[in-house]
Structures are given as C-alpha cells and as structure tokens.
N, C-alpha and C positions, 0 to 999 in steps of 0.2 A: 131957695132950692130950685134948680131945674129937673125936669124928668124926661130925657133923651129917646124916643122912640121909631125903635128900625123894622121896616118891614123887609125882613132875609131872603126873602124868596125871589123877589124881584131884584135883588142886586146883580150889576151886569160886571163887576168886580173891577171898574177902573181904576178905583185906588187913591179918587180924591180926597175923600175922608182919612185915611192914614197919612195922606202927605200934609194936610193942615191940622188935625188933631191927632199924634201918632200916641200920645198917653191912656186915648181912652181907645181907636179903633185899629186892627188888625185884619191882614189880610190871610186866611184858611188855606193852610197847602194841600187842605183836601177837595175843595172844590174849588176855592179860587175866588170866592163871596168875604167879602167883608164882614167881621164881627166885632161885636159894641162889648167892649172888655167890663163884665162885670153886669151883664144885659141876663135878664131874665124871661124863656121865650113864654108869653100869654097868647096861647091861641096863632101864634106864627110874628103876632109882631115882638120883637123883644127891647124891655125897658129896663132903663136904670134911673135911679135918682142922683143930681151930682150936684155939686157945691155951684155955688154963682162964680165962681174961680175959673170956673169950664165953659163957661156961657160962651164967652168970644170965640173959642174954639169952633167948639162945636157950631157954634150957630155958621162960622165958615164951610164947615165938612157937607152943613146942610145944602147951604149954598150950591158949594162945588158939585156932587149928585147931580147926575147927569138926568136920572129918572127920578130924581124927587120924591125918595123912600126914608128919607129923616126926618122928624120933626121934635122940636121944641117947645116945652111947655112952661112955663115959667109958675110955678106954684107958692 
C-alpha cells in the first residue's frame, strides 16, 4: 500500500498532477487547486491510501509539483 499526501493550500494549480496521474487527481472549478480524488482532509493536509498499482503515477505527479506539496509513503 501507498498513502498519497497533499498539502491544498499551497497548490498553485498548474496541473501537473492531472496530466501524469488523471485517475487519482483533478483540477476544482472552484478555485482552480488540484484535488487528490478520494483524499481525506486531516488537519489541511489530505490523504488517501492506494494500491502499489498507483505508485509510478503518482510518484511522477509528485515529481511534476512545481512546490513540492505531494508526498509518498510506501507503507
């Protein structure tokens, strides 16, 4: 299992996360902030747990992050 963790507030909504992981992240047509599909918000940062199926993904989206608000934890 992986556990995906986004800090929201700090996203500046470029949009790399959706163009290399579009199954897990989407872009808010209300503010224009990226959202972690399936993300539970704790305290401002929001988490999910996902299969190792999503690791390569994600772990790109993390990359992409221009501010370095994704992170990966392999559990």
């Amino acid at each position: 299992m992986v556990r995906i963790l986004y800090h929201r507030i700090k996203c500046i909504g470029c949009n790399g996360c959706v163009e290399v992981a579009p199954d897990r992240w989407r872009i808010s047509k209300k503010d224009g902030r990226s959202n972690l599909i399936g993300g539970k918000n704790k305290k401002g940062i929001y988490q999910v747990q996902v299969s190792m199926d999503e690791y390569e993904q994600n772990l790109k989206a993390a990359e992409s992050c221009p501010v370095k608000i994704i992170r990966l934890q392999v559990l």
